[in-house]
C-alpha positions as a Markdown table, in Angstrom:
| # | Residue | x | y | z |
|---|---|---|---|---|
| 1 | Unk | 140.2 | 105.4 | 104.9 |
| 2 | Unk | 138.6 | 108.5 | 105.9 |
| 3 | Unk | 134.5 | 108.8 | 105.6 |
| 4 | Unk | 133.2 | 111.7 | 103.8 |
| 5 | Unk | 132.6 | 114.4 | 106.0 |
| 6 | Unk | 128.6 | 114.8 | 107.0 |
| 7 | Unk | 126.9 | 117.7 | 105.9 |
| 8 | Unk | 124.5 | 120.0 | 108.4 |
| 9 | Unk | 121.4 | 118.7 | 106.3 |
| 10 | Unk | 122.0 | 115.3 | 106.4 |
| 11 | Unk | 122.8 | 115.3 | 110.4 |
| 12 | Unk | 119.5 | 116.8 | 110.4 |
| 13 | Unk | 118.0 | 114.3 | 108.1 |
| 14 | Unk | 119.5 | 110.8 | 109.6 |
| 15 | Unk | 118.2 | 112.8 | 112.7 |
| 16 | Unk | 114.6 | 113.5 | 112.0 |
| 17 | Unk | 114.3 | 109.9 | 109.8 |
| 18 | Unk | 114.6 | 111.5 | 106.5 |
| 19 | Unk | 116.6 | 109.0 | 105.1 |
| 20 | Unk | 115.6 | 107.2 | 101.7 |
| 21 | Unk | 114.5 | 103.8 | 103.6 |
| 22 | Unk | 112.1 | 105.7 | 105.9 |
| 23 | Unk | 110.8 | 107.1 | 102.4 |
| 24 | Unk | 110.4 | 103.6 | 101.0 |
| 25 | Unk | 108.4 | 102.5 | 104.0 |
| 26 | Unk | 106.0 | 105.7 | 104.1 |
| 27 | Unk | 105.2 | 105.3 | 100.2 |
| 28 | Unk | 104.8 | 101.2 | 100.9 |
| 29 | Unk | 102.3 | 102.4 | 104.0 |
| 30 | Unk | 100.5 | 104.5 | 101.4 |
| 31 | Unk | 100.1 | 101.8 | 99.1 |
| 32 | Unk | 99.6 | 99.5 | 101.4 |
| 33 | Unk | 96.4 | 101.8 | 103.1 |
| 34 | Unk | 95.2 | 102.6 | 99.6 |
| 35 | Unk | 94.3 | 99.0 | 98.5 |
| 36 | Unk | 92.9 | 97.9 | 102.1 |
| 37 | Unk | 90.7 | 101.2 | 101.4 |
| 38 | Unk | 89.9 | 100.0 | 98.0 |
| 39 | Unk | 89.2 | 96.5 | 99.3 |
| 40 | Unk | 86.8 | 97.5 | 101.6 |
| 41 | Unk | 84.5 | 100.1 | 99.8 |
| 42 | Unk | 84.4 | 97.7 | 96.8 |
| 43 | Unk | 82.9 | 94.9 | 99.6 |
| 44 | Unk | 80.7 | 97.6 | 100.6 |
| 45 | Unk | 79.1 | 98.5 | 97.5 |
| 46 | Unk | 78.6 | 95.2 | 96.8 |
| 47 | Unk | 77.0 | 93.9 | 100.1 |
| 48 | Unk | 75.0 | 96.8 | 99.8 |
| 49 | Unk | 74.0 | 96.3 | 96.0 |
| 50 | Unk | 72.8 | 92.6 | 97.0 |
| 51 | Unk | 71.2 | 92.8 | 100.4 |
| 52 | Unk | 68.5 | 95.4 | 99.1 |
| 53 | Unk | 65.5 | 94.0 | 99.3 |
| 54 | Unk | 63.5 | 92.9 | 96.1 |
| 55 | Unk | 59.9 | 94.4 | 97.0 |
| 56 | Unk | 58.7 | 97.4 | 95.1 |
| 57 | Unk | 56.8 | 99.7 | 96.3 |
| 58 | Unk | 54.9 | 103.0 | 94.8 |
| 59 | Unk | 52.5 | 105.3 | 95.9 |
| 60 | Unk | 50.8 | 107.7 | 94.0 |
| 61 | Unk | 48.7 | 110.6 | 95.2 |
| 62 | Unk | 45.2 | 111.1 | 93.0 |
| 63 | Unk | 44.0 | 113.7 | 94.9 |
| 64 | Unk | 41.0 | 115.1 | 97.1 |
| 65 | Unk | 37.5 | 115.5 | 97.4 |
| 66 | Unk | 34.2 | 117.2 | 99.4 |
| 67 | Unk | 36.5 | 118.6 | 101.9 |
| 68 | Unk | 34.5 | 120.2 | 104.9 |
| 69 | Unk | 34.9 | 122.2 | 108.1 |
| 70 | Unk | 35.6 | 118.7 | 110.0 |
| 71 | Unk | 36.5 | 116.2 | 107.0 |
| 72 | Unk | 38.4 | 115.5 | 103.6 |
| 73 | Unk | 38.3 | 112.9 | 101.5 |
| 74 | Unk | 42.0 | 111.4 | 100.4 |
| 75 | Unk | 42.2 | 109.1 | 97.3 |
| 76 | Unk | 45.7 | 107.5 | 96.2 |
| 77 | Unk | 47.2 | 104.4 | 94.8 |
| 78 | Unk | 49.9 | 101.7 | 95.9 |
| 79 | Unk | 51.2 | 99.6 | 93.7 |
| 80 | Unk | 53.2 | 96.4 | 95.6 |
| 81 | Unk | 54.1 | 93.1 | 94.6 |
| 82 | Unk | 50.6 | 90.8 | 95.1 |
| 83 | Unk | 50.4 | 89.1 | 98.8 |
| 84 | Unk | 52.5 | 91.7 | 100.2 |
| 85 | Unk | 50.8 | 93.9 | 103.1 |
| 86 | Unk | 51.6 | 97.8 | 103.4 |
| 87 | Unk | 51.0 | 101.0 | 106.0 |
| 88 | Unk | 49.9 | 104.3 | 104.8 |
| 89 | Unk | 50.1 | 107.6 | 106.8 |
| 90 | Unk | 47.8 | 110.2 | 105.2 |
| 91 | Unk | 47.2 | 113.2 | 105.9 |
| 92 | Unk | 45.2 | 116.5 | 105.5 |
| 93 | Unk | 46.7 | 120.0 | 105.5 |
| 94 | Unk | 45.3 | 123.9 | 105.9 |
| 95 | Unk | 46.4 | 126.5 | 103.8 |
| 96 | Unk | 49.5 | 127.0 | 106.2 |
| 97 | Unk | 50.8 | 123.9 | 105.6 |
| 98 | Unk | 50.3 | 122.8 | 108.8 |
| 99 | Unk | 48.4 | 119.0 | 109.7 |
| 100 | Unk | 45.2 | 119.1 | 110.2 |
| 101 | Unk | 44.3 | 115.5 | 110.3 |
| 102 | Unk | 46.3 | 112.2 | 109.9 |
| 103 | Unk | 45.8 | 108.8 | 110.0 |
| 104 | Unk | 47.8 | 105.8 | 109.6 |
| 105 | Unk | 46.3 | 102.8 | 108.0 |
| 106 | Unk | 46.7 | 99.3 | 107.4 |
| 107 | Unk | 46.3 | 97.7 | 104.0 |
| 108 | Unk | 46.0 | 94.5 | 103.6 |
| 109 | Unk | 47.7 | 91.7 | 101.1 |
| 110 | Unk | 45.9 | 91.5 | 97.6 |
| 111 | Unk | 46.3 | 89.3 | 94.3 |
| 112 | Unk | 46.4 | 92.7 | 92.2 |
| 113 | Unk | 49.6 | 94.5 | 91.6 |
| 114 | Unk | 48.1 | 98.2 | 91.5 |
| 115 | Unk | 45.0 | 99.2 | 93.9 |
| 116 | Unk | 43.4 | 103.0 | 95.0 |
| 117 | Unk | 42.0 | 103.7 | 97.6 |
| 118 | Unk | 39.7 | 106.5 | 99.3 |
| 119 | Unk | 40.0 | 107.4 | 102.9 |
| 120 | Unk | 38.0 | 110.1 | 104.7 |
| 121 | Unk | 40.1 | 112.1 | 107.8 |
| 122 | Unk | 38.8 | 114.2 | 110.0 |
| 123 | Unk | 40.1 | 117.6 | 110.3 |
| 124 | Unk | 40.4 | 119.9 | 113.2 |
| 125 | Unk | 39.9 | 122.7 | 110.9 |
| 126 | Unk | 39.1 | 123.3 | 107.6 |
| 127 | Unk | 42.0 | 121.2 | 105.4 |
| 128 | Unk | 43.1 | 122.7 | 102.0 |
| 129 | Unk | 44.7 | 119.1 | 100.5 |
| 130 | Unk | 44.9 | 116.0 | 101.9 |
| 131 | Unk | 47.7 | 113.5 | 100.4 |
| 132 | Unk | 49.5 | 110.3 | 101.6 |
| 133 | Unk | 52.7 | 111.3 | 103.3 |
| 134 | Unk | 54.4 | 107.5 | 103.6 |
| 135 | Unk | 54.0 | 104.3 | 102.7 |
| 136 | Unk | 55.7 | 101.2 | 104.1 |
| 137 | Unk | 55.7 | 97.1 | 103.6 |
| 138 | Unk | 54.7 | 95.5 | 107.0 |
């Protein structure tokens, strides 16, 4: 019995590992990758989907009054969960853009859902807006 004689191309192949097993075990590698990838971002989604937390929290700006040369007047509305305690930064700007006046302030837990509130900043120069920039639980 005499084998059939080997061709340039498949010296090279059996050479380089391009032989129909080594394709079987690169597509089950693919496979293989693709549902530990799919595993793992469907865990993520839903770890991140149920960790969350449940408190709401919404601020609204109403506006501005008897700004000054040194002062502005900043009124605006959270709306929390009741017995839940949040920090406001307002703040005041100039007709640039630029901050004229901030403050951060602490409000404290309340039985009402929805409350406004009315702070006055001082400015270092005359402030075109003020507005509340953030609000977070504490």
């Amino acid at each position: 019995m005499t084998s059939a004689p080997t061709t340039t191309q498949q010296r090279l192949d059996e050479r380089y590992g391009r032989t129909p097993g080594a394709e079987r075990r690169t597509r089950r590698l693919m496979i293989i990758a693709g549902i530990v990838f799919a595993a793992v971002f469907t865990a993520w989604v839903v770890w991140g989907g149920l960790s969350g937390t449940n408190a709401e929290l919404e601020v609204r700006d109403l506006g501005y009054a008897n700004a000054t040369e040194t002062s502005i007047e900043v009124r605006w509305e959270v709306s929390v969960e009741p017995g839940t305690s949040v920090s406001c930064a307002v703040q005041a700007l100039n007709e640039s853009f630029g901050i004229v006046g901030w403050r951060v302030i602490a409000l404290p837990a309340s039985p009402e859902r929805t409350r406004v509130f009315v702070e006055t900043l001082r400015t270092a120069e005359p402030a075109v807006t003020g507005l509340p920039y953030r609000c977070w639980l504490t």
